[in-house]
N, C-alpha and C positions, 0 to 999 in steps of 0.2 A: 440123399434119400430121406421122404420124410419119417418124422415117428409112426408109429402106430399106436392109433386113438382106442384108449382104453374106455371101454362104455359101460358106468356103473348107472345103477337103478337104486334111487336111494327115495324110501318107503316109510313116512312117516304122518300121521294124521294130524301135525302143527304145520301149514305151510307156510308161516314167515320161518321157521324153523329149518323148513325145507330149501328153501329159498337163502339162507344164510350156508345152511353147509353146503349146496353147490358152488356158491360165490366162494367160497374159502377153497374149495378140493380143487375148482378149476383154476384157483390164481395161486394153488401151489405148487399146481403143475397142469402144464399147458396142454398134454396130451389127454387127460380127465373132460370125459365129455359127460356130466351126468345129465341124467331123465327123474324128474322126479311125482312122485305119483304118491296120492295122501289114503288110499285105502291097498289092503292086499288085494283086492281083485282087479282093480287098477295096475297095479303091480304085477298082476298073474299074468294080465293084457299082454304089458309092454315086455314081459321076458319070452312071452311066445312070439310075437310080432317082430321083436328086435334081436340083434344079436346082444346081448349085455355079458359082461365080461364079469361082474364082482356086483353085489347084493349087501348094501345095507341096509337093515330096517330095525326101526323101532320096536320095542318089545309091547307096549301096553297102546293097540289101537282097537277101538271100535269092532264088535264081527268077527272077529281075529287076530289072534296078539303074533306077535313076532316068532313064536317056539313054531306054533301050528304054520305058518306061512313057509319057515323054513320044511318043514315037512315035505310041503307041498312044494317046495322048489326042489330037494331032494330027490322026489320020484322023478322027474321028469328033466334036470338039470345038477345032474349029482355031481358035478365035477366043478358047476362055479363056486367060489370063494363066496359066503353069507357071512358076514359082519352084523351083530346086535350091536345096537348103539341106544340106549336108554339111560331114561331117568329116571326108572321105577328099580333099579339094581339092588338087588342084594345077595348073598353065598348065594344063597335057595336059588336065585334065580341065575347065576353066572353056574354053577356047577350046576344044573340043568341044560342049561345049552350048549355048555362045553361036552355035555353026556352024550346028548343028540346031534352032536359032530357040527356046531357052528366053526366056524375059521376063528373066528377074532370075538372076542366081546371089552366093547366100551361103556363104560358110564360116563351122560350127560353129566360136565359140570357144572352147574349153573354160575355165571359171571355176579359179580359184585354188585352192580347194577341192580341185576335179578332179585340179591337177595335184600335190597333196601339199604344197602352197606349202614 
């Protein structure tokens, strides 16, 4: 029998960024089908249109940060898993959205590369 395809929606306004953590979640495992979409209302689309399974998104985008999106995934999808995954972390901002009932929160490390080594 096969697996079943977990469909995350991962919400970020860098799309090479975007574009890397799919390539990474799907070749860590083979069931991860991500959608990825660079603004929340993009994002608002494809969770109404699709079945998605798990929600991660960026905390510091454009129009809408990460806190207020999960909100809005909350009324209407309270029961998917919402993962923050930012660069902009800090307490203030991890004990806020652990307040407002996120699942998971990560902070972007930035690679070696990134920082000029």
């Amino acid at each position: 029998m096969p697996e079943e395809i977990t469909h995350i929606l991962h919400v970020d306004d860098e799309p090479d960024l975007s574009g890397l953590v799919k390539e990474v979640l799907e070749r860590e495992d083979e069931t991860f089908e991500i959608v990825t979409e660079t603004s929340v209302e993009d994002g608002l689309n494809q969770l109404q249109k699709n079945g998605i399974d798990c929600v991660v998104s960026d905390y510091d985008m454009p129009k809408a940060d990460g806190l207020e999106f999960l909100e809005v995934v909350q009324e209407s999808h309270s029961e998917t898993p919402f993962i923050l995954f930012t660069g902009k972390g800090s307490e203030e901002v991890a004990s806020t959205a652990i307040s407002r009932g996120v699942t998971d929160y990560y902070e972007k490390i930035p690679s070696r590369s990134r920082q000029g080594r």
